[in-house]
N, CA and C atoms as a LAMMPS dump frame, in Angstrom:
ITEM: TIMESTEP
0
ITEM: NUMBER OF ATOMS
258
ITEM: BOX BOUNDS ff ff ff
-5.0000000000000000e+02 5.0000000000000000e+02
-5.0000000000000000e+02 5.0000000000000000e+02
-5.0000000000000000e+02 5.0000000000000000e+02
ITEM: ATOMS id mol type element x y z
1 1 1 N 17.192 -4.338 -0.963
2 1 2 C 16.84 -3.182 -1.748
3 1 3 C 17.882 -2.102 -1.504
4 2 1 N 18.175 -1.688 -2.699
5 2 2 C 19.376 -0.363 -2.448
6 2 3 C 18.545 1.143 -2.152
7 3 1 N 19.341 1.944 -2.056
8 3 2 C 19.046 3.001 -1.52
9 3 3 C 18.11 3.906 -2.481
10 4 1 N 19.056 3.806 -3.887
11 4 2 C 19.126 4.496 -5.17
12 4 3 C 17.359 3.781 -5.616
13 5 1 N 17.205 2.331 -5.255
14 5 2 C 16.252 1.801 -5.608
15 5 3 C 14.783 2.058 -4.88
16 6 1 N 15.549 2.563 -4.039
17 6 2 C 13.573 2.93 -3.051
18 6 3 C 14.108 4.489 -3.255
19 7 1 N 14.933 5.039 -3.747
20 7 2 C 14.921 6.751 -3.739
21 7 3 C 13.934 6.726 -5.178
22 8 1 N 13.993 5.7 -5.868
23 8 2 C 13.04 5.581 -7.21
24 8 3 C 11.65 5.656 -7.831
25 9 1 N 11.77 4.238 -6.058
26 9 2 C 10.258 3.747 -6.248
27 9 3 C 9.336 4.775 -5.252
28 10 1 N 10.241 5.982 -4.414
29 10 2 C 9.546 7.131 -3.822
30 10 3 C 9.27 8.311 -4.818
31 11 1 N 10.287 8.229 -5.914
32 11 2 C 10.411 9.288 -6.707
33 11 3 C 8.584 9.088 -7.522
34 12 1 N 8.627 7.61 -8.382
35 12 2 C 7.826 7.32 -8.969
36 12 3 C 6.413 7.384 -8.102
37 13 1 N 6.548 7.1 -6.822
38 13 2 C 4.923 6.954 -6.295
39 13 3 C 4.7 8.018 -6.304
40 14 1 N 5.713 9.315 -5.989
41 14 2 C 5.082 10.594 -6.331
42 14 3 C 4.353 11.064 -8.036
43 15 1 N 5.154 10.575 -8.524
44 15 2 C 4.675 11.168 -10.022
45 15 3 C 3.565 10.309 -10.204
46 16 1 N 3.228 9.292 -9.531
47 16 2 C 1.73 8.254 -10.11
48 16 3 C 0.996 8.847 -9.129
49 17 1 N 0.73 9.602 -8.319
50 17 2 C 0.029 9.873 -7.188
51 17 3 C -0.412 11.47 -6.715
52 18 1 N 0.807 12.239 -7.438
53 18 2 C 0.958 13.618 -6.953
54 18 3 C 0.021 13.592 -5.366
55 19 1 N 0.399 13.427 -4.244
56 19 2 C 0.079 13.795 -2.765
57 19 3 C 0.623 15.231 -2.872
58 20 1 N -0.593 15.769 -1.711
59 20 2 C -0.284 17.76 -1.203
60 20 3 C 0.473 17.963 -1.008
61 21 1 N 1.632 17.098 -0.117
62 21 2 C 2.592 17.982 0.642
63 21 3 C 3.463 16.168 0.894
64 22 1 N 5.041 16.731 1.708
65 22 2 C 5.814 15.45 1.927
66 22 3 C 5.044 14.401 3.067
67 23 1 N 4.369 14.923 3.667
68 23 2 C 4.184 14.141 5.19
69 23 3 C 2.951 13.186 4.415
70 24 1 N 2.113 13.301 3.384
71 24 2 C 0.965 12.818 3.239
72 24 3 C 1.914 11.43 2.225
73 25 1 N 2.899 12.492 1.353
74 25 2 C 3.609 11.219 0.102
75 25 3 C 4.494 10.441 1.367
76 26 1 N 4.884 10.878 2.363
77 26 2 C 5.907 9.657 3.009
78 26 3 C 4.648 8.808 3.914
79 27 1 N 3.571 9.327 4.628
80 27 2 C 2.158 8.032 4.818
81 27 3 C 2.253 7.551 4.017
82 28 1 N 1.292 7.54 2.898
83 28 2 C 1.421 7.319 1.693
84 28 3 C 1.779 5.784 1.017
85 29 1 N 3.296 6.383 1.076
86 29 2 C 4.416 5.609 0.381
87 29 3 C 4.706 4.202 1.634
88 30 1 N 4.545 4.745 2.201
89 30 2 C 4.844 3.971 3.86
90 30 3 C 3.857 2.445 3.539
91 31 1 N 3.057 2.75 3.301
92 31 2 C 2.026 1.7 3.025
93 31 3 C 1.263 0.947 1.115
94 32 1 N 1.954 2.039 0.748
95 32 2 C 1.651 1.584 -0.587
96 32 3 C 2.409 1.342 -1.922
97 33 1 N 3.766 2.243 -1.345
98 33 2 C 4.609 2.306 -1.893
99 33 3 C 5.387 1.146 -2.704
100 34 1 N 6.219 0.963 -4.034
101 34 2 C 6.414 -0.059 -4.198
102 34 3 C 5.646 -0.784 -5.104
103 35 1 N 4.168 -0.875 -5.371
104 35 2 C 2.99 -1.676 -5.625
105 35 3 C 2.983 -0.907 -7.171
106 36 1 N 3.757 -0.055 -7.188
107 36 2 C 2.835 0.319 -8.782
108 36 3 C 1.268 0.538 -8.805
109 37 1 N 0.541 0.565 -7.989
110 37 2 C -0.346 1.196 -8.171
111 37 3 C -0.781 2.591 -8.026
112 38 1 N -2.08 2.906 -8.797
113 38 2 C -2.456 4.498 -8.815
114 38 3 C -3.36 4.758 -6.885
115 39 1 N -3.002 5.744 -6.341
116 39 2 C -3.415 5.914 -5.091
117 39 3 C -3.964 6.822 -5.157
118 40 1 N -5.372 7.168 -4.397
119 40 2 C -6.197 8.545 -4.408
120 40 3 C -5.987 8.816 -2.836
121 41 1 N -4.744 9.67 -2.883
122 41 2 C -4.148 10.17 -1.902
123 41 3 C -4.726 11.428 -1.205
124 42 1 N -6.145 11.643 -1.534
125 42 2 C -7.209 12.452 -0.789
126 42 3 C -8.201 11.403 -0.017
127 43 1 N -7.937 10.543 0.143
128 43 2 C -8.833 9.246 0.63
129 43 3 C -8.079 8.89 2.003
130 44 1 N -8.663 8.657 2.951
131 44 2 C -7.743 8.063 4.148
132 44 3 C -7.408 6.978 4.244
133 45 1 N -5.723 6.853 4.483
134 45 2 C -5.557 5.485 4.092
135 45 3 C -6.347 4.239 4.746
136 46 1 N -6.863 4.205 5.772
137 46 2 C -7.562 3.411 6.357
138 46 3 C -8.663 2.799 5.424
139 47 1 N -9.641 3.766 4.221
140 47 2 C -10.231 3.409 3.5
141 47 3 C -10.018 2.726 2.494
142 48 1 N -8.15 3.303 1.72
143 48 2 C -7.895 2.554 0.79
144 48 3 C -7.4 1.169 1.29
145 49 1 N -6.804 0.882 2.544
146 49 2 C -6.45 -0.178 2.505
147 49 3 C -7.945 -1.583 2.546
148 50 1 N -8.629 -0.798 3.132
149 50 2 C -9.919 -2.12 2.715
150 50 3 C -9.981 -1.84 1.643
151 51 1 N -10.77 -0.974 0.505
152 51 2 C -10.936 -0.885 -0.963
153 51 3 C -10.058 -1.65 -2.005
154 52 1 N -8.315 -1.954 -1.721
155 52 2 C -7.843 -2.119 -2.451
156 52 3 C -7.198 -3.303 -1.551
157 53 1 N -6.743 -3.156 -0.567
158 53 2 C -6.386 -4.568 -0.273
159 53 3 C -7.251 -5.467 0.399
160 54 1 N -8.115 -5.398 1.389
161 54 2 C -8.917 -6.312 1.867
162 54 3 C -10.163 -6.675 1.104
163 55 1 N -10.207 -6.003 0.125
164 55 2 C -11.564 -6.238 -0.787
165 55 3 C -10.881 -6.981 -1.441
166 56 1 N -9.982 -7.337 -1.954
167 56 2 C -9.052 -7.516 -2.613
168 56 3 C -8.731 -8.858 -2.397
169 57 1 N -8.456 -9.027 -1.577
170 57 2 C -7.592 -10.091 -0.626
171 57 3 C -7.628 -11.508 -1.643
172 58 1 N -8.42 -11.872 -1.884
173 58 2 C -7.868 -13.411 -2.666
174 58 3 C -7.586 -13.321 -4.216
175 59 1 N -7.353 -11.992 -4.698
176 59 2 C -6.778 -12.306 -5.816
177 59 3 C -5.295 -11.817 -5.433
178 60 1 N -5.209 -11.333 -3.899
179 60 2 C -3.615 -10.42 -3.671
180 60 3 C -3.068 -11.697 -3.611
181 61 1 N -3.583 -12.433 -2.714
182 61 2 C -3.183 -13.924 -2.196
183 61 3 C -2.613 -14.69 -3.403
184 62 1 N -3.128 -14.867 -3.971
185 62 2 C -2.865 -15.621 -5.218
186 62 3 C -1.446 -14.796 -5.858
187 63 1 N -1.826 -14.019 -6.305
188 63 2 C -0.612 -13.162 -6.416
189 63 3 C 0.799 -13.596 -5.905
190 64 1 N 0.333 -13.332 -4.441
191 64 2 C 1.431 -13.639 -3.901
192 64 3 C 2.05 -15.117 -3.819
193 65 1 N 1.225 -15.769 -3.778
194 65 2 C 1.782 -17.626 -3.834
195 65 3 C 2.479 -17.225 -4.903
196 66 1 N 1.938 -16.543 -6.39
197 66 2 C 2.818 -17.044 -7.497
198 66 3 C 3.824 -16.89 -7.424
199 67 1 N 4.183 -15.541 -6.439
200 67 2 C 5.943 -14.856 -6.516
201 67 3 C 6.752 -15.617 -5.942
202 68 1 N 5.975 -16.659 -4.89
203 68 2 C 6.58 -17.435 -4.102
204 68 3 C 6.948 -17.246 -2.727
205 69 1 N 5.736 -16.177 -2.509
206 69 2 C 5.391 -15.55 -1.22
207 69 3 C 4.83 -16.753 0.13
208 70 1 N 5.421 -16.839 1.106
209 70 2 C 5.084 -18.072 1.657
210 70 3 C 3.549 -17.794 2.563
211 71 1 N 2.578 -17.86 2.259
212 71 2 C 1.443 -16.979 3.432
213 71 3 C 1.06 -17.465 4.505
214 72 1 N 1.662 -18.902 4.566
215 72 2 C 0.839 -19.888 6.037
216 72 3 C 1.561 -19.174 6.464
217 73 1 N 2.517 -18.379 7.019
218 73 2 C 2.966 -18.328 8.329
219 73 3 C 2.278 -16.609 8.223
220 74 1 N 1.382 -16.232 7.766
221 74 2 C 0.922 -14.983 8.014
222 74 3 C -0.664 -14.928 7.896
223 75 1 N -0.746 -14.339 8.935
224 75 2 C -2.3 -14.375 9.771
225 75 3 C -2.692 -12.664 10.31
226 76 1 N -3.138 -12.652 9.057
227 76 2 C -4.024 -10.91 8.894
228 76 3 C -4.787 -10.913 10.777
229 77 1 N -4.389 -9.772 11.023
230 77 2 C -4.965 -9.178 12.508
231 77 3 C -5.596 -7.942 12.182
232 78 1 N -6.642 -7.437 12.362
233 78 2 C -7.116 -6.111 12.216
234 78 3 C -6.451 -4.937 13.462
235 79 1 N -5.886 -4.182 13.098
236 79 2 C -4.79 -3.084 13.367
237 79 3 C -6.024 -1.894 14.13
238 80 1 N -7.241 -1.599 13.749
239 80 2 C -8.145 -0.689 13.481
240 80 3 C -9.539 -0.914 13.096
241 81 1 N -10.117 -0.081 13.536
242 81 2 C -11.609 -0.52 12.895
243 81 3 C -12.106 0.164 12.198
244 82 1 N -12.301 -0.22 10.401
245 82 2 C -12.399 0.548 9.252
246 82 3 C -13.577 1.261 9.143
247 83 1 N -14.36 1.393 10.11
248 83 2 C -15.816 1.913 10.03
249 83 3 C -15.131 3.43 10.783
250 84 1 N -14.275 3.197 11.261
251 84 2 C -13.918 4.939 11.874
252 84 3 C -12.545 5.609 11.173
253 85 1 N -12.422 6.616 11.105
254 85 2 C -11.376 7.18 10.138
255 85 3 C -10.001 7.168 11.163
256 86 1 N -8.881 7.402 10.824
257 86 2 C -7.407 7.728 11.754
258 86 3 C -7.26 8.652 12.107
């Protein structure tokens, strides 16, 4: 990935997202960035990532085989425990 190309896809997550301030759009972007999706960047990310990715999870999966994403060698570990905020 070039420089010009993630200065883009930071430019754009801002305009799909408008976040308060830089520190919340560079969290943010840190974790979601990239995806083209819409983010409710008043939500803690801890929440969106179950809502949208672990709720998620076997249609992401699929997804990803199609791109040609290899997944056996990746084995989800829980980082946190989503019942408490960050």
């Amino acid at each position: 990935m070039t420089n010009s190309k993630l200065l883009e896809q930071f430019r754009s997550f801002y305009f799909r997202n408008y976040p308060d301030d830089m520190e919340t759009q560079i969290s943010y972007f840190a974790v979601f960035g990239g995806l083209g999706w819409d983010i409710d960047t008043t939500k803690p990310i801890s929440t969106l990532i179950k809502t949208i990715i672990l709720d998620n999870y076997d249609a992401l999966h699929e997804k990803m085989q199609g791109i040609g994403f290899h997944t056996r060698y990746f084995f989800p570990i829980p980082l946190f425990d989503f019942g408490t905020t960050l």
